[in-house]
N, C-alpha and C positions, 0 to 999 in steps of 0.2 A: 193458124189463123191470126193469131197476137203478133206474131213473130212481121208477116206479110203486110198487118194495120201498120206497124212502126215502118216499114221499107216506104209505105204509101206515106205518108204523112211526111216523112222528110224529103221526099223527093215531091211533093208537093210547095214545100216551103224552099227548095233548091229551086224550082223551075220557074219560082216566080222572082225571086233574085236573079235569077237568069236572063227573064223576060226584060227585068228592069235595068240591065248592065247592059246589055243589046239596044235598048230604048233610048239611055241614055251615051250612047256609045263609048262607052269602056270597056276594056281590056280586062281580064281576070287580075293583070300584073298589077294594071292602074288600080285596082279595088282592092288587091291584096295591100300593095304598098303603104309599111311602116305599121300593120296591124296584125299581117301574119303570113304566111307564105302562096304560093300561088298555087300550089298543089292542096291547102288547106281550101281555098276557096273554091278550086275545081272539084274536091269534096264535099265541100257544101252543096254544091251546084248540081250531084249528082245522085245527092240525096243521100248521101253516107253518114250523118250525122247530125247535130245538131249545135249550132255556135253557140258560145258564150256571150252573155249579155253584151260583154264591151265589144268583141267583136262587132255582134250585129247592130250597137249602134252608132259606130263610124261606117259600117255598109250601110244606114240608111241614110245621112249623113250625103252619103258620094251619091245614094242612089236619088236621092232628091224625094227621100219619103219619109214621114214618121217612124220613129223605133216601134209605139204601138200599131201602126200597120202591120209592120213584119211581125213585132212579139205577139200580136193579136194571133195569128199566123201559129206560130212557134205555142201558144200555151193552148189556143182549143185544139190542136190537135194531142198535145202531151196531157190533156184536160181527156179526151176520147179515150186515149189508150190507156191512160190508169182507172179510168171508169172503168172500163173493159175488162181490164186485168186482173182489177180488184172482185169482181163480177166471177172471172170465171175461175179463180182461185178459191172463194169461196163456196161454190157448188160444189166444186169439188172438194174441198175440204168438209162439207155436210155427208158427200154421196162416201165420205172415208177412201176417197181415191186418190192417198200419200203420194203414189210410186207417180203420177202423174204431175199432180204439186209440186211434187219434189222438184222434177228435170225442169218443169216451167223455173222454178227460184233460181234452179242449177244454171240455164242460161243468163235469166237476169242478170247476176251476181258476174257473169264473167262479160256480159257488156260494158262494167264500167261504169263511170260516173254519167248519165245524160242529163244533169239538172233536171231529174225529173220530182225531183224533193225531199226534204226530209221524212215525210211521212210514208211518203211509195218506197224508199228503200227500207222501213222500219217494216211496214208490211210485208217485201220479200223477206227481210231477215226472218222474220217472225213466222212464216208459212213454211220456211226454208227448215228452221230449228225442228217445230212441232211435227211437221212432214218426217223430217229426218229422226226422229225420236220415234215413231209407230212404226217405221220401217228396220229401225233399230242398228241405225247408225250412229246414234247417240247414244248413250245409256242415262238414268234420268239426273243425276248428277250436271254432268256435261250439259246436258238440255236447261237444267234449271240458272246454271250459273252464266250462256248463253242468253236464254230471255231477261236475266236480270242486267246483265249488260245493258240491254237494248231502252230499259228505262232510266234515262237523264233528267232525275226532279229538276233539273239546273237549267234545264232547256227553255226557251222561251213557248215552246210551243207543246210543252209535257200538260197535256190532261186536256187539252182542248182538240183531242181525236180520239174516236172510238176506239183507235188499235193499243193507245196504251192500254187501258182495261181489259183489253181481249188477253194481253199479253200477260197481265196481271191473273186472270180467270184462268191461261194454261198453266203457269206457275200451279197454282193453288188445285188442279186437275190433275199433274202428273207427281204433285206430295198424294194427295190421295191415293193415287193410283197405288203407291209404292207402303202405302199404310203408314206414311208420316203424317197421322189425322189432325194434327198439334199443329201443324207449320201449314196446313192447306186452312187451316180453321183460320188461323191468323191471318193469312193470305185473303182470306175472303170477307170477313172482319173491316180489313183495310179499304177494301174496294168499297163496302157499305157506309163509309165517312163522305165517301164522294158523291155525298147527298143533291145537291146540285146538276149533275152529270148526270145521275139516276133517275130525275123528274124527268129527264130529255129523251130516255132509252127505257122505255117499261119492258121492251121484251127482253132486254138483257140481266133489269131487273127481277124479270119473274124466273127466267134460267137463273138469277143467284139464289133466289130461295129455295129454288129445287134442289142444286147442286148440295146448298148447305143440308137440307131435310135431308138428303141421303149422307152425309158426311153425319150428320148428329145419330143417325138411324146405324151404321154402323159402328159409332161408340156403343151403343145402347142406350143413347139418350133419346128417349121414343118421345116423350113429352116436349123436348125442344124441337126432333125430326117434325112433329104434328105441328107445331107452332108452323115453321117455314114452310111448310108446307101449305097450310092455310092463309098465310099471308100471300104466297103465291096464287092460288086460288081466286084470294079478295081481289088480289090486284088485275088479275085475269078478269073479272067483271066486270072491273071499274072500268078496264081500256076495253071494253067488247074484245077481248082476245084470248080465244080456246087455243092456240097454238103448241104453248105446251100444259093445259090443262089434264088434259088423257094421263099426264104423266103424274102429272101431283097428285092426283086422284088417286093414282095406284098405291104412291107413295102415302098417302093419307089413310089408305085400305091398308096397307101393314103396318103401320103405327096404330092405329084403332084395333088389328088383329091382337098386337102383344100387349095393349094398355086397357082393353076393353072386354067388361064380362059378358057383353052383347055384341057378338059375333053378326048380326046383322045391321049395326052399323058398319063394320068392315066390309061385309058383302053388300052395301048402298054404294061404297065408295069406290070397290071394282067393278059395282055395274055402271056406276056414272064412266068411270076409265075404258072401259068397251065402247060405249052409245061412245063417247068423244072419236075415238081411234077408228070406230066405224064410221063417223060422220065426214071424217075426214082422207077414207080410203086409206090408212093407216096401216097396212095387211102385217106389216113388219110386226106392230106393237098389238094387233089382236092375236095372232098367233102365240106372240109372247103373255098376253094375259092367259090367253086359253090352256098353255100350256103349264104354269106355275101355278094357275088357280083350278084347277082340272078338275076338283071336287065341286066347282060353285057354279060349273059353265058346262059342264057334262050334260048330255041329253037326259031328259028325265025317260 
């Protein structure tokens, strides 16, 4: 489907260079000449690609039109298809469907440069790494030194897109994962400086305090685990958003279990975590309460 939108879109943007060389009666030679070959532009024309800036504004140039006519041209549709892309990258990377991710990045990566940005090739990279790490093409080593590549504080356009922090969050996910609790802690730390950035994105903020409440909860630190956890919670009310509430709840239910001589504030906390998961058809993660908390959700 992505593959087919990019075939449409440049051959949309060829036919109408086409129209306008016929209109103005020129030759491919005549529009090629002293800019690039005639076989490049009969590729244009056929929708095989997409030119570079200078190219297309000496073709507008000959064609007797604006560069932003054609570039108008040229970015909503490169504007469509990384919508798109980024779109269906992401589902699938929530629905945990790597082996699918992966080959989509797999192709990307062997199309080459299309001007289509720095940010659209950071996100393949990055889909590409992470994908290829759960499929275990990487090992987590490789993966980490990979994503840390991928961020250039040096960059002019470092911190002003979501994907550096994402990229920053898988760092500080696959240290966890690997029980290096010290360097995901840190990792995560870093990310909470970018206070700024955090007022813009509350749900990725409320995924940080989770991610930390579990990461404190497996040191043993139940009392900081509660902290993040609650502050996720706050911040869930504050923006009206349950989304990942169900989860902190539960997280908040096992920190209350090992810190608390009142065992029915822990059991408040995984009933609130059920009522969320079911209100949200959730079946994955009631299952999952029902089955770990078996003593507190058993038929009476």
């Amino acid at each position: 489907m992505v593959r087919m939108m990019v075939e449409l879109n440049a051959k949309a943007l060829g036919a109408e260079i086409k129209r306008l060389r016929k209109m103005n009666k020129i030759s491919q030679a005549q529009l090629a000449d002293g800019i690039c070959t005639q076989a490049t532009i009969s590729g244009i024309e056929a929708g095989r690609g997409y030119p570079g800036v200078d190219i297309l504004y000496i073709i507008s140039i000959r064609l007797k039109v604006s560069l932003e006519y054609l570039y108008k041209i040229l970015v909503n549709d490169a504007e469509d298809y990384i919508k798109e892309t980024e779109e269906l990258l992401e589902n699938l990377m929530k629905q945990k469907n790597y082996q699918e991710a992966f080959e989509i990045c797999q192709s990307e990566r062997k199309q080459g440069s299309r001007q289509l940005g720095y940010k659209f090739e950071q996100l393949i990279a990055w889909v590409h790494i992470v994908s290829g790490y759960y499929l275990e093409k990487y090992d987590y080593p490789t993966a980490i030194k990979e994503l840390e590549n991928l961020l250039d504080d040096d960059h002019p356009l470092f911190g002003q897109d979501f994907i550096d922090f994402r990229i920053q969050n898988s760092i500080a996910i696959i240290y966890a994962e690997n029980n290096l609790f010290q360097k995901s802690l840190r990792q995560y730390k870093k990310i909470l400086t970018y206070k700024e950035f955090l007022k813009q994105q509350h749900k990725f903020q409320i995924k940080l305090h989770y991610n930390i409440s579990k990461l404190f909860f497996l040191q043993k630190e139940y009392t900081l685990s509660l902290e993040h956890a609650d502050l996720g919670i706050a911040l869930g009310k504050q923006k009206e958003d349950i989304s990942m509430t169900g989860q902190l709840y539960f997280q908040r239910g096992e920190c209350l279990e090992v810190l608390s001589g009142d065992i029915m504030k822990a059991i408040d906390s995984y009933r609130r975590s059920m009522f969320i998961f079911e209100l949200l058809g959730n079946e994955q993660y009631v299952k999952m309460v029902k089955e770990q908390k078996r003593e507190i959700f058993a038929p009476v």
